[in-house]
N, C-alpha and C positions, 0 to 999 in steps of 0.2 A: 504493500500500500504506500509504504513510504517511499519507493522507486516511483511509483505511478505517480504521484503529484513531482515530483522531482522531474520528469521526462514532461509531464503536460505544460513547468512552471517554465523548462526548454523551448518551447513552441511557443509560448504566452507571452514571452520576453522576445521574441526574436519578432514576433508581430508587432510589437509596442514600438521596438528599433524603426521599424520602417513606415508601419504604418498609423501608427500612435490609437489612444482609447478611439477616436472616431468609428477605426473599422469597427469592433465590436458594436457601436451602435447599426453601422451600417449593414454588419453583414449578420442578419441573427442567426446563420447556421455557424460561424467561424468557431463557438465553442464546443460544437459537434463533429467538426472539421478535427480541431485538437485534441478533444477524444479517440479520435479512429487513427492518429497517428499516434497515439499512447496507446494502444491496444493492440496495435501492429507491431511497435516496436517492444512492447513489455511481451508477447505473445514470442518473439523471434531470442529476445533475452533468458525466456526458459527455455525453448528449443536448442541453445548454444548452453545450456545444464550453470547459468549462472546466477541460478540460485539451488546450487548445490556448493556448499562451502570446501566440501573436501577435493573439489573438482578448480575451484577458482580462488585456490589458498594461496598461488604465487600471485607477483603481479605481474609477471609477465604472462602466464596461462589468463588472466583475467584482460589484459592488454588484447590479445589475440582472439579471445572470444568475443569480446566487446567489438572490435573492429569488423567481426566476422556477421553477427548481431544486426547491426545498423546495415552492415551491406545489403544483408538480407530484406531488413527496414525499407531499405532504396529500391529495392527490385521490387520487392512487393506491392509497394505504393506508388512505382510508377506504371503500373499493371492496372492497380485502382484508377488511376486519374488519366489512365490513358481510357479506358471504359464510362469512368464518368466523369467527364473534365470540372463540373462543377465542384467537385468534392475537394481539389487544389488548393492549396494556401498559399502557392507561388511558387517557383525557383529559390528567391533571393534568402526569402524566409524560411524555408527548408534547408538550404544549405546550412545558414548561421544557426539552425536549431539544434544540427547535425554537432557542429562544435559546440555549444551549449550543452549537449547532452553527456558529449566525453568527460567533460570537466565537470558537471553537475554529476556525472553516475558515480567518476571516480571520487571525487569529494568525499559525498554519499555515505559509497562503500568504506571510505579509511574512517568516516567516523563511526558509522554501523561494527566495522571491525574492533576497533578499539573500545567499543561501550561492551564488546564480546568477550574481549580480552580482559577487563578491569574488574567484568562479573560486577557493572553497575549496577542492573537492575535482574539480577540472580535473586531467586528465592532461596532462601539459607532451610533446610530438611534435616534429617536427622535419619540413620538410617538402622535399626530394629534389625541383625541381625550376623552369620558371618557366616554362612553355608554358602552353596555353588549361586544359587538362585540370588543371593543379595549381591554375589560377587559381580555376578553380569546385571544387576542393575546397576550398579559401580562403574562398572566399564562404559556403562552403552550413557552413563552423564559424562561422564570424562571423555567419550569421541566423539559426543552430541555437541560442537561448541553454542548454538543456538535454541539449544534444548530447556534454559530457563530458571537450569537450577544449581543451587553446590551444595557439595555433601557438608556438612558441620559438625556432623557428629556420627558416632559409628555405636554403637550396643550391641557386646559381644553378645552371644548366645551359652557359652558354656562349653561348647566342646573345644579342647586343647587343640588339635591339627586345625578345622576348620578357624580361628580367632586366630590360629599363626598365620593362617594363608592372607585373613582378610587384613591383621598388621603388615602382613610382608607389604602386601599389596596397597597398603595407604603411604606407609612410605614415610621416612623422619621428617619430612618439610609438607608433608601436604595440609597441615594446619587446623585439621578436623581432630574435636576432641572424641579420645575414643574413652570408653566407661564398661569397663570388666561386668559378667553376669550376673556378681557375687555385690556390687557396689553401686544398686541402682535406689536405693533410699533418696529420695532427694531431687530423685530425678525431672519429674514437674519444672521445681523451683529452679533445677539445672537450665533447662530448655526455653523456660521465659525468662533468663535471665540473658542468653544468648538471642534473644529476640526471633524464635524460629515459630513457626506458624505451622507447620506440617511434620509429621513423623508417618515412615515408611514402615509398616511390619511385613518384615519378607520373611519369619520364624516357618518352617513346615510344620515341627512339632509344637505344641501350646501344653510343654509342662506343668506340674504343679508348683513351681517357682515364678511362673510367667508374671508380670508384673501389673497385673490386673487393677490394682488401686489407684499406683502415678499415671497408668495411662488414662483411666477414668477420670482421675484429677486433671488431667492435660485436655482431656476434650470438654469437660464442664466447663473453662477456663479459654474455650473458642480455639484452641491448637486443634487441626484437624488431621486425623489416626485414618492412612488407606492402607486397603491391603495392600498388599504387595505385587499381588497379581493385576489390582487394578491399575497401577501405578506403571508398572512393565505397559502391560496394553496401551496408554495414553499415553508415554513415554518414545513408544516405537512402533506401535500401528501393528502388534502380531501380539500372540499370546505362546507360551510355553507349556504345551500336551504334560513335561513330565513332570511341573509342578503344581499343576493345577488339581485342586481338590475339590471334589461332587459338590459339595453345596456351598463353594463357590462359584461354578456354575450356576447353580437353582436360585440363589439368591441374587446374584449381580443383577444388574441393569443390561439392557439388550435385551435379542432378540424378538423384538414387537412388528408385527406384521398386521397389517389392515388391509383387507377386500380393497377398497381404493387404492391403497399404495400396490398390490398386485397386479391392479387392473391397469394402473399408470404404469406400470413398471412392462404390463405385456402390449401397451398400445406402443411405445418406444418401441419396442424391438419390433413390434410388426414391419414399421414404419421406416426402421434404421435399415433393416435385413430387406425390405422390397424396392428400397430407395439405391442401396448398394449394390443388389442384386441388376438393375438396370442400369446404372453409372457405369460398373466395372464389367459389364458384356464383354466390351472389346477384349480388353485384359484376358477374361475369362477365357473366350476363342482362342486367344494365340496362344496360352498358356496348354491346352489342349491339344493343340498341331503341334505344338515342341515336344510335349510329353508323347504323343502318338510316334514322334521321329526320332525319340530316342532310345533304343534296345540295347539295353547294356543290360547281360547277362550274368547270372548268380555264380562268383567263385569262389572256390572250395579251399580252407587254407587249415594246417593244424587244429587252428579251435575250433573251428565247424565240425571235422572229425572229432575233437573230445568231446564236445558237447552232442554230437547222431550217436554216436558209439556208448554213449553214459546212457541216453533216451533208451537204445535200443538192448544193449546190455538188461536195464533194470525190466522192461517189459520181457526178455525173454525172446525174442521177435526170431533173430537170427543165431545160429551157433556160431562164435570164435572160437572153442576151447576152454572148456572149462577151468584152467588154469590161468587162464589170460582174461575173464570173465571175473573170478575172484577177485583177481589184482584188481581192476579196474574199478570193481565193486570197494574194495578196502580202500584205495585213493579216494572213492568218491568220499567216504566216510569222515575222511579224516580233511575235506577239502573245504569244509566250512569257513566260510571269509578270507577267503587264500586266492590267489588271483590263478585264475583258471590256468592265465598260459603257460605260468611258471608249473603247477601242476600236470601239465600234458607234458613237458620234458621231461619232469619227474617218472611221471608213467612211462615214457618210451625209454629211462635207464633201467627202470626195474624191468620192461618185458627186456631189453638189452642184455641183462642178468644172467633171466630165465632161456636164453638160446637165440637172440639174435631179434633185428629190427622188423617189429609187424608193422611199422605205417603203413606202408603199401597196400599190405593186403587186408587192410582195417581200408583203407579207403576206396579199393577195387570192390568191397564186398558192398561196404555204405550204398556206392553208387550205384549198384547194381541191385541191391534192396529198394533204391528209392524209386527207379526205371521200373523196376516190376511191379512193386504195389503202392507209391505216390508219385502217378505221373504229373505232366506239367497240368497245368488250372485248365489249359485246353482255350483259355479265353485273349489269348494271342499277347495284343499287348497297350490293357486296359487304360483310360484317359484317368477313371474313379478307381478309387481305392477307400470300399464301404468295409466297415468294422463294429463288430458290437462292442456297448460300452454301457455302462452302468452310469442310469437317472438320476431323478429324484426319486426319492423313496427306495430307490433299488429296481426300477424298472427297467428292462434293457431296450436297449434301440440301437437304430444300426446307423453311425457315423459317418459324414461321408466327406471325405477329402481328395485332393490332388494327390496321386498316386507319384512320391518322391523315390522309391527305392524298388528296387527289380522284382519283377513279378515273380512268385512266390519266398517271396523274402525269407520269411520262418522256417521254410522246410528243413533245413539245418538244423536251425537253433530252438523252435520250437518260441513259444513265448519268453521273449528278455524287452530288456527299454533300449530302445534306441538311444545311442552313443554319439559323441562327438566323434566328426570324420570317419562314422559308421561306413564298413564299406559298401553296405546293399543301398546304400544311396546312390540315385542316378548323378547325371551330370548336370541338368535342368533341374532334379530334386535338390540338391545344394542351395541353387539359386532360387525358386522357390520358395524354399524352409527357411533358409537368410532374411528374406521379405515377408516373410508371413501368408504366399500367394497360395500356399499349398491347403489353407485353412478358410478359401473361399467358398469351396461348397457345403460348409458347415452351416451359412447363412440359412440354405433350405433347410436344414433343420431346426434353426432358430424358429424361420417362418410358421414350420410344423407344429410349435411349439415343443418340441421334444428339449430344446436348449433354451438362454436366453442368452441376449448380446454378453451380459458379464456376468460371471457366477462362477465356482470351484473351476478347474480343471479335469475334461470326465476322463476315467480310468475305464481299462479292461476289467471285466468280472476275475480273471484271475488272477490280477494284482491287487484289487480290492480283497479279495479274498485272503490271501498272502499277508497283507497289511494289516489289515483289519487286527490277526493274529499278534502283530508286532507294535502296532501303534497304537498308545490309547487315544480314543473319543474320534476317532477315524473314519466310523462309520456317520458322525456327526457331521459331515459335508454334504451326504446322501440327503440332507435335509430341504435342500434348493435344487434348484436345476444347474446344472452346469453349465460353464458360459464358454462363449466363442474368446473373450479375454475375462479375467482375473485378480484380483487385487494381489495373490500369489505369483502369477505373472508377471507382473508389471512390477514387484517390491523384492523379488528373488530369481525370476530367468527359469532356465530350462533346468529338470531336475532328473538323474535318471541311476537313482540308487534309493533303498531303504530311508537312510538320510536326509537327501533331499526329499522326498516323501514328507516326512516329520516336518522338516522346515515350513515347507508348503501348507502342511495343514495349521502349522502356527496363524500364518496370514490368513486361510481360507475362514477357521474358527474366528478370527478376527472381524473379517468381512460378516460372515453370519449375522454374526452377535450385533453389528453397529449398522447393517446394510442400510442405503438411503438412496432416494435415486438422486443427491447432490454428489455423494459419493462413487456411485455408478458413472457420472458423468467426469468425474477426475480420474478415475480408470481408463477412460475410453481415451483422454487427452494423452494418459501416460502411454497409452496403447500406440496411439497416433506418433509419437513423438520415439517409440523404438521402432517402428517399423522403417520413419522417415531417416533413422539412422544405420537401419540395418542389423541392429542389435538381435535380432530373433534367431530362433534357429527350431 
């Protein structure tokens, strides 16, 4: 907000230079005129990530972006005024705004920086605890520099490891008084005396020692006691699966959903998904004769045999040898969280061992297993690439995208997540997935309503399945519809491990719980704004 009057007070001055108060009288669109080139240029200033602090922390990266910003400024708006020449505020005065703006941003920015730096108007908090969970609320103030707040205080918890890690971690100068488990008498009187307003309890356990009277003393007393989970959430826009406790869920604030807000929420995507669907035709066409003209066929390397020969070994399918069948079987056993490739060398020393190298005839026999009873799809070499995938509620529907990687992709591998620089990706599928283009026929199923424009991420049933087992409140996503973007997308990228899964539902459970369609519509900008950069994959 304070960039926007700062860019508009650029154009306001550079009018007064030339043209003095008169025009304003004369011209009563000129203050609408001013706005549309604040909103051009504030619009090109996020697109160039310069209000992301960790991105425009030099000044020279902030030089370069800035420069980069107004170019874009220029182009855009002589695009404008060349379609509607009235909308113009002149050459002379644009130009001179242009300079005005440099000087007025960077100004701006070095006092913005510095009120960041001095922690002027920092809220001073208090922080309840010294487990993992208070540790990364620790962190995520200290790499937030615009986040609002400073730690003041620290309250051990009691356990010895944990209270060392959170000392190690505060460190002889960080200036925050810290208050042992055992020495919290007083504690009230401690914390109004330091003039703090908020205390954080990040505690998991709530012992019989918990300090239930100073903190009751500190809230009659207007100091304001959040969980700690609330505090993460609001703090960084995601929630944490493995500290989160059931009736902190049941009790929080969120997830409120109203018949209107649903029914808003489904005219939008009607609207968005029939409006895009006719725009991007062209798109659509050529993307379609590229992928028709590119046939690049499925190849067979090491892991593809460990992983047919694991498949086919455990089902019984085909005979290798029962000794060679064992082994294969004891490797798998012990291959848990082990990286596969390293594992299939593994396996070809020990058949090495046992009398000599089987690759060969592990992969003469695969191929010839797959030739016999999983021929090719028979369907040449498809534009679509439909998939089921898991709804709302748990309904399945069958997904439908640009077909980016070689037709029968899985036969191999069977179901895994696609990888960076996966090799069953085409040559047009790269390009595609890069841009986002390959996620264009998902729109029909928006329209279908089977999806909406923005909602979770939909999964396979047998990943879900998988997960479900591994991650807690997992299935808690299945609660929406799944979206063509994300607020997991758009806050964490592509994810394609257990891991990333967890992370992802940090954000998804996030979104749930807070959904808005103001919300919805800052997804979609953020959506816009990676795809325009190519960030996707």
């Amino acid at each position: 907000m304070g960039e926007f009057f700062v860019i508009y007070l650029s154009v306001f001055f550079s009018n007064l230079i030339f043209l003095g108060f008169q025009s304003f009288i004369s011209d009563q669109w000129l203050s609408l005129k001013i706005l549309l080139i604040a909103f051009i240029c504030q619009t090109c200033l996020y697109y160039n990530d310069l209000y992301d602090l960790k991105v425009t922390d030099s000044f020279s990266e902030l030089s370069i972006r800035l420069l980069q910003a107004l170019g874009a400024t220029a182009i855009i708006l002589a695009g404008v005024y060349t379609v509607f020449p009235p909308a113009s505020v002149g050459l002379r005065v644009f130009v001179v705004s242009i300079g005005f703006d440099i000087v007025f941003i960077v100004s701006w920015r070095f006092v913005y920086t510095l009120i960041l730096n001095r922690k002027w108007f920092d809220q001073k908090i208090v922080l309840f605890g010294s487990n993992e969970f208070s540790r990364n609320i620790l962190s995520e103030i200290r790499d937030r520099k615009d986040c609002g707040y400073v730690i003041s205080g620290v309250i051990l918890e009691g356990d010895a490891e944990q209270d060392s890690r959170m000392q190690s971690m505060l460190g002889k100068n960080n200036g925050a008084m810290v208050v042992g488990y055992k020495n919290q008498v007083g504690l009230c009187d401690m914390v109004k005396g330091l003039e703090i307003r908020k205390i954080i309890v990040a505690i998991e356990e709530r012992q019989q020692s918990f300090p239930v009277k100073e903190l009751l003393k500190c809230r009659v007393h207007g100091i304001e006691i959040l969980e700690g989970n609330s505090f993460y959430e609001m703090l960084t826009g995601k929630l944490i699966v493995d500290h989160i406790r059931p009736e902190w869920l049941i009790f929080s604030d969120g997830f409120k959903t109203s018949r209107s807000r649903q029914l808003l929420k489904r005219l939008i995507d009607v609207t968005l998904s029939f409006a895009m669907l006719i725009i991007l035709l062209p798109l659509i066409l050529i993307t379609a004769i590229l992928i028709k003209l590119d046939r690049k066929k499925p190849d067979v390397d090491p892991i593809d045999v460990w992983r047919y020969f694991a498949k086919i070994c455990a089902e019984k399918q085909i005979s290798v040898g029962d000794k060679v069948c064992h082994l294969m079987q004891t490797w798998l056993s012990e291959a848990e969280g082990a990286h596969k490739a390293g594992i299939w060398h593994r396996f070809r020393e020990k058949c090495a061992e046992q009398g000599g190298d089987v690759a060969p005839q592990l992969l003469e026999l695969i191929q010839k297993y797959i030739d016999d009873r999983e021929p090719a799809s028979g369907t040449g070499n498809p534009v679509f690439f439909s998939q089921e995938r898991m709804g709302k509620e748990g309904r399945v529907y069958k997904v439908h995208k640009f077909r980016s990687m070689v037709v029968d992709a899985e036969k191999y591998s069977g179901p895994i997540w696609a990888g960076e620089n996966d090799r069953r990706i085409t040559r047009i599928g790269l390009f595609i997935r890069k841009w986002r283009i390959d996620e264009l026929p998902q729109l029909w199923n928006v329209l279908n309503g089977e999806m909406s424009f923005v909602g979770p991420r939909p999964e396979r049933e047998h990943f879900v399945r998988q997960l479900e087992r591994k991650i807690p409140y997992y299935m808690e996503r299945l609660t929406v519809k799944p979206g063509l973007t994300g607020w997991a997308q758009v806050s964490y990228g592509y994810g394609a491990s257990d891991d990333d899964a967890k992370e992802k539902l940090n954000y998804d459970l996030f979104y749930i719980k807070n959904m808005t369609i103001l919300m919805d519509l800052m997804i979609v900008l953020r959506t816009v704004k990676i795809v325009l950069f190519g960030k996707g994959r």
